[in-house]
C-alpha positions in Angstrom: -143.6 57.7 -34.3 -144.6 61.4 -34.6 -143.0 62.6 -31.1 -139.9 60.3 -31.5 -139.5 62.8 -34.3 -139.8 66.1 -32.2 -136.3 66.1 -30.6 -134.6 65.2 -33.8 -136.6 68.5 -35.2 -135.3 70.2 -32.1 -131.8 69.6 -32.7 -131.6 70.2 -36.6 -133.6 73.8 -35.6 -131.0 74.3 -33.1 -128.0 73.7 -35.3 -129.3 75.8 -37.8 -130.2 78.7 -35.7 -126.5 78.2 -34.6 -124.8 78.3 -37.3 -127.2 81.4 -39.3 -126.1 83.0 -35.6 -122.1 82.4 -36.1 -122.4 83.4 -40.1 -123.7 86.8 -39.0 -121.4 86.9 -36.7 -118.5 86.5 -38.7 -119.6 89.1 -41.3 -120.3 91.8 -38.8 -118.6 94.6 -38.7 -115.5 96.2 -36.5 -112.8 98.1 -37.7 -109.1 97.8 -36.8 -106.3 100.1 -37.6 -103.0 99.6 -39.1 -100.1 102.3 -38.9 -98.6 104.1 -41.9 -95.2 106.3 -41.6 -94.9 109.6 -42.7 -92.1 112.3 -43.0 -92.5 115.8 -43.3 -91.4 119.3 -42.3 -93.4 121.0 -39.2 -94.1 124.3 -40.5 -93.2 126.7 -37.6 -95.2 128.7 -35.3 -93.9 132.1 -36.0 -92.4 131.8 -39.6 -89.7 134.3 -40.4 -89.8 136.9 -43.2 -89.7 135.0 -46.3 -86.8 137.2 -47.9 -84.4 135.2 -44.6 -82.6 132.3 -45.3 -79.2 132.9 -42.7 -78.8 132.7 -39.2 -75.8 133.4 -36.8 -75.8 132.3 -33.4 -73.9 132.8 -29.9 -73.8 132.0 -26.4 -73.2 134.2 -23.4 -72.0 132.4 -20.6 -69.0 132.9 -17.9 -65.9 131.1 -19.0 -65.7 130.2 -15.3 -69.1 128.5 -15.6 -68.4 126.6 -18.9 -65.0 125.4 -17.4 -66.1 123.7 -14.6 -68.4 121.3 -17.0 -65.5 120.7 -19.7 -68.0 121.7 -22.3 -67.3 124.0 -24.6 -69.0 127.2 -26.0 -68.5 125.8 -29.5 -70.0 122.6 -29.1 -73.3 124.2 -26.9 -73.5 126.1 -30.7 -72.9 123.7 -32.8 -74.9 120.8 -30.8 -78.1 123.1 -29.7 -77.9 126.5 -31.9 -79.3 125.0 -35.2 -82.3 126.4 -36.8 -83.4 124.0 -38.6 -84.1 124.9 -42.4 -81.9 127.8 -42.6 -78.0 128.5 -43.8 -75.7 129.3 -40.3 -73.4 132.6 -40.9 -70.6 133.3 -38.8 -71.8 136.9 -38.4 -74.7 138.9 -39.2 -77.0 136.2 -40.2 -80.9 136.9 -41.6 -81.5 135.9 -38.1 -79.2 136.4 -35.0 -80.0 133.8 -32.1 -78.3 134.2 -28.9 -78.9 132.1 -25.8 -77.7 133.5 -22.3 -76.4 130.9 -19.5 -76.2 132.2 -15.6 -74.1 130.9 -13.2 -75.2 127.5 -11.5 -76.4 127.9 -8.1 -76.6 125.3 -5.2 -79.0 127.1 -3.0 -78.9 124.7 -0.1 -77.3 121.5 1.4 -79.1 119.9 3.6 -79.5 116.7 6.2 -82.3 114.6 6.4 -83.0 112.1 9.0 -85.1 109.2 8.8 -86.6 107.4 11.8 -88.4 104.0 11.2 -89.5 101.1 14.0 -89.7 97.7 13.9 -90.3 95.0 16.3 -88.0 92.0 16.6 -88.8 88.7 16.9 -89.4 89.2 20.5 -91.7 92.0 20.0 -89.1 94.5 21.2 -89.4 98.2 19.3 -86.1 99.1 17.4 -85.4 102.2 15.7 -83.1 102.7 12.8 -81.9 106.3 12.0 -80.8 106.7 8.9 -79.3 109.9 7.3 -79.5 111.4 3.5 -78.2 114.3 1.6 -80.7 116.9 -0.1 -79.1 119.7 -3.1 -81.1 122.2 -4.2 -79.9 123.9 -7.0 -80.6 125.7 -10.5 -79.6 127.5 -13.8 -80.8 130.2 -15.6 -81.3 129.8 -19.3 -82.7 132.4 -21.5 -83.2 132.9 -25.6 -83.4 136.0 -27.6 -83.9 136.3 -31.2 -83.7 139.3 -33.3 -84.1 139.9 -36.7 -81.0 141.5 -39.1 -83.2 145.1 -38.5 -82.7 144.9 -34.6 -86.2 143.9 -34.6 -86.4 141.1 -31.5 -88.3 138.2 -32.4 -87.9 136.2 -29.0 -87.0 137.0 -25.5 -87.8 134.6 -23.0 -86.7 132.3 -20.0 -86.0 128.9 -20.6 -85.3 128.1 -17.1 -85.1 131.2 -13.8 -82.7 131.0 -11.1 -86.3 130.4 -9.2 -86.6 126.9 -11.4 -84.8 125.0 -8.6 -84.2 121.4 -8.5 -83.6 118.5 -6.1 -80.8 115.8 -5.9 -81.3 113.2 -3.1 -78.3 111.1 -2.0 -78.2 107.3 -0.7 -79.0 106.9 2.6 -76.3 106.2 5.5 -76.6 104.5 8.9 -74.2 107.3 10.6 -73.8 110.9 10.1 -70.0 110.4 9.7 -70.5 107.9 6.9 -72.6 109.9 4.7 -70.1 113.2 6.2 -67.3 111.1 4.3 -69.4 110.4 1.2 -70.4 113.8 0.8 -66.7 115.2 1.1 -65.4 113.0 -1.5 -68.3 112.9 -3.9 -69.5 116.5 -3.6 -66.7 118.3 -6.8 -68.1 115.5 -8.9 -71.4 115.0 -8.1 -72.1 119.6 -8.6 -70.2 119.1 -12.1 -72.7 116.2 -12.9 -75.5 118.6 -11.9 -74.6 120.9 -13.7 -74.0 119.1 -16.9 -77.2 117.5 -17.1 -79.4 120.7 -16.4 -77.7 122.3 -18.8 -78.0 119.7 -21.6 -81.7 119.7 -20.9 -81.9 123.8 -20.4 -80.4 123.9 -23.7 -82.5 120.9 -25.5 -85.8 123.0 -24.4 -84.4 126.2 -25.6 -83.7 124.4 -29.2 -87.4 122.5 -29.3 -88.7 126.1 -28.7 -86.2 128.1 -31.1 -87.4 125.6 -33.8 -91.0 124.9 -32.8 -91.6 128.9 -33.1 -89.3 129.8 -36.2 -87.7 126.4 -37.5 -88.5 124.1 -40.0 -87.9 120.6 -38.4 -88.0 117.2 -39.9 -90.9 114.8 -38.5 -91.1 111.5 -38.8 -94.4 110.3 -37.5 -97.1 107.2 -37.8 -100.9 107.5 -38.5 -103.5 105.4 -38.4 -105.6 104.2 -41.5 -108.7 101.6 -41.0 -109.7 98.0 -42.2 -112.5 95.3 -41.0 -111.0 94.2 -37.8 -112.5 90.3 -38.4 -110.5 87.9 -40.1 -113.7 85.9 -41.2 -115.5 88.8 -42.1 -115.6 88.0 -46.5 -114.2 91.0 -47.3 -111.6 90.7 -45.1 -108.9 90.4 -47.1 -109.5 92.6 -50.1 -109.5 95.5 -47.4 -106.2 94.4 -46.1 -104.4 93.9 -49.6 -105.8 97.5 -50.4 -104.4 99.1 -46.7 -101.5 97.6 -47.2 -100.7 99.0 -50.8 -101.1 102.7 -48.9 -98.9 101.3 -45.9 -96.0 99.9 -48.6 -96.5 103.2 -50.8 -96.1 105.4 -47.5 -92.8 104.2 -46.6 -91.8 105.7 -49.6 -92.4 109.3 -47.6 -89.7 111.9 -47.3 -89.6 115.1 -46.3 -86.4 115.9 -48.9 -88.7 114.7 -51.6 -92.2 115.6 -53.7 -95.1 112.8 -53.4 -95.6 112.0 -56.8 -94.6 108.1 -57.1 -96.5 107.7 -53.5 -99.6 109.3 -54.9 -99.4 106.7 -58.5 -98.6 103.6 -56.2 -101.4 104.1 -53.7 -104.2 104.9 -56.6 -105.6 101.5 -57.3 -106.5 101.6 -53.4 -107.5 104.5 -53.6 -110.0 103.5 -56.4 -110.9 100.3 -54.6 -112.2 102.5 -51.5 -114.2 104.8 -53.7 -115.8 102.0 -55.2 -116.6 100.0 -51.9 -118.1 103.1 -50.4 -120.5 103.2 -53.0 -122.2 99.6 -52.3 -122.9 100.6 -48.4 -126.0 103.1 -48.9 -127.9 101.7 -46.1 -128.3 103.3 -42.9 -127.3 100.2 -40.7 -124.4 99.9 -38.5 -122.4 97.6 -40.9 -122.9 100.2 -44.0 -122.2 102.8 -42.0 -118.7 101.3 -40.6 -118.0 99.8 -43.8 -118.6 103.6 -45.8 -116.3 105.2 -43.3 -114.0 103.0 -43.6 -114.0 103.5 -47.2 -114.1 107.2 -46.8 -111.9 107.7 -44.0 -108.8 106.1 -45.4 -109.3 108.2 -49.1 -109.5 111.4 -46.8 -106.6 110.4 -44.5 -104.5 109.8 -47.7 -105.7 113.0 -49.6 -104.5 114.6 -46.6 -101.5 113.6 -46.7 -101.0 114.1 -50.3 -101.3 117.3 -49.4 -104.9 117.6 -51.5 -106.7 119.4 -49.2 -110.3 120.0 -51.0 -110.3 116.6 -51.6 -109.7 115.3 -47.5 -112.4 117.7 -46.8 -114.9 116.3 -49.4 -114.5 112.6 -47.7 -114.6 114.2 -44.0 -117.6 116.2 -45.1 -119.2 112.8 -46.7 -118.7 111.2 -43.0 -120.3 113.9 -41.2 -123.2 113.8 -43.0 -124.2 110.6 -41.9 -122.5 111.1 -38.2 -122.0 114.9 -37.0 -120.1 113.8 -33.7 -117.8 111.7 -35.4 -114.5 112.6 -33.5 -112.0 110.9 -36.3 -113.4 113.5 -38.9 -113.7 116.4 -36.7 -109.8 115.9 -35.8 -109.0 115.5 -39.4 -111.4 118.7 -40.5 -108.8 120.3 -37.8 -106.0 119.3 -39.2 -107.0 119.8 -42.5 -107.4 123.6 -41.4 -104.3 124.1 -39.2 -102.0 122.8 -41.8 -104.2 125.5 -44.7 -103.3 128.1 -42.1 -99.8 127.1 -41.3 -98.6 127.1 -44.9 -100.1 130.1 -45.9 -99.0 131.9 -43.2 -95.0 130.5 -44.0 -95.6 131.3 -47.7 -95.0 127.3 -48.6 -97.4 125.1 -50.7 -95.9 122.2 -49.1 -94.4 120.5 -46.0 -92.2 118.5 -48.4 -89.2 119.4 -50.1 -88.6 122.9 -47.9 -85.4 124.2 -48.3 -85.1 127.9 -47.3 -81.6 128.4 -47.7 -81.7 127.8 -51.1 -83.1 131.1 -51.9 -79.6 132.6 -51.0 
């Protein structure tokens, strides 16, 4: 009777173990994260005086270069001369930008021949020849910036007459075909060449004209954290309390202050700091759960621009983990953006408008 009993024993011990094993399971730990936009003004590189608020800009280029693409010296201006933040003058600005275009060169034209063999069905080696077209060609592009003093501010090369590139043609069976393609195609193909390494010459020169003395409006996506398990019980009140920061955050513009984000996300905010406080222990649940907690009231002080506060929850990370990469990069951001305001006189990345002052 006794050992009819054993497997039945066996199986409830099993079972059990089983199910303890999935509950666990279930209420470890992983952590998942869930975007959030955000808007805001990069702070430039190289900010200006702050007493500057106008700009004036020009182009130098060879009518004779401009002609040829049907693009005009007031459109390059208007389209790529902007710097962003500041009030455009006719004349004399705060700030005069000036962005000198050389001629377009098409260094070489040459023929290439390609040779490949194949065998037929016979086993017979056949060669096809096969001829392309190769353009190498290029345009200098240069910027210089000076200041309403004469003082220059930037003088540098966007692209040399050295910075050549390369424009490959279809291939053709005969040297007469692609003779005949060439002579027809060549005005239209140069102008085409031409256009497009301009437009992108004169995109690079405006990413730079901004990126060291603009203020440009970003619009971005970072990353806050929540329990990555759906069964995990706390699953849910994590994502409710994510996703009030995620709603409130859409709210973010760089034309406007962050008051109404910073009073919608607060009850998260106060759900996190009182969560962290329940995960003292040093086991690897606690500790994901308390960074989790910390992490995402850093990330937003951060980004309500509260910067003692992001470093007090980085600084509460790190004590428990020194080589945790997510704090050091916010610790570095924390400190760039400290720098970078200082250094442009602003208190804010939000609500800049330098030619206001005028």
């Amino acid at each position: 009777m006794l050992s009819s009993q054993i497997p039945v024993m066996r199986t409830f011990i099993a079972v059990a173990l089983t199910c303890v094993a999935e509950l666990v399971s279930a209420q470890s730990v992983t952590i998942d994260n869930v975007p959030a936009h955000v808007e805001y003004f990069r702070i430039p590189d190289q900010p200006l005086d702050p007493s500057f608020t106008t700009y004036s800009a020009d182009i130098d280029v060879p009518f004779s270069q401009l002609g040829k693409t049907g693009i005009t010296k007031s459109s390059l201006i208007d389209q790529y001369l902007v710097l962003d933040g500041y009030k455009k003058v006719n004349s004399k600005g705060d700030v005069e930008i000036t962005a000198t275009i050389g001629d377009f060169t098409v260094w070489s034209e040459s023929t290439n021949t390609h040779r490949t063999k194949t065998k037929d069905k016979n086993g017979k080696e056949i060669e096809k020849v096969s001829y392309n077209l190769e353009v190498k060609y290029s345009l200098p592009i240069s910027l210089q910036v000076y200041d309403k003093n004469g003082f220059m501010l930037a003088d540098q090369y966007i692209s040399s007459s050295s910075d050549t590139r390369t424009w490959t043609s279809v291939s053709y069976n005969s040297l007469a075909d692609l003779d005949s393609y060439w002579r027809y195609e060549r005005p239209n193909r140069l102008t085409q060449l031409q256009k497009e390494l301009l437009s992108q010459g004169m995109n690079s020169l405006s990413d730079e004209l901004n990126k060291r003395f603009g203020y440009r409006k970003i619009k971005d996506t970072v990353k806050f954290e929540t329990i990555g398990k759906k069964k995990h019980p706390q699953y849910d009140e994590f994502q409710k309390n994510t996703q009030i920061i995620q709603d409130a955050f859409k709210l973010m513009s760089a034309d406007k202050g962050l008051e109404e984000i910073k009073v919608k996300i607060q009850p998260a905010l106060d759900f996190f700091n009182a969560a962290a406080a329940k995960y003292k222990s040093s086991s690897k649940d606690d500790t994901k759960m308390r960074h989790i907690c910390l992490y995402n009231q850093g990330l937003a002080a951060y980004w309500m621009e509260d910067f003692d506060q992001a470093e007090f929850f980085a600084n509460e990370i790190q004590r428990k983990d020194k080589k945790d990469k997510d704090v050091k990069r916010l610790l570095d951001v924390i400190s760039n953006t400290r720098e970078s305001l200082a250094a442009a006189h602003q208190t804010s990345r939000h609500m800049i408008n330098v030619a206001s002052r005028t």
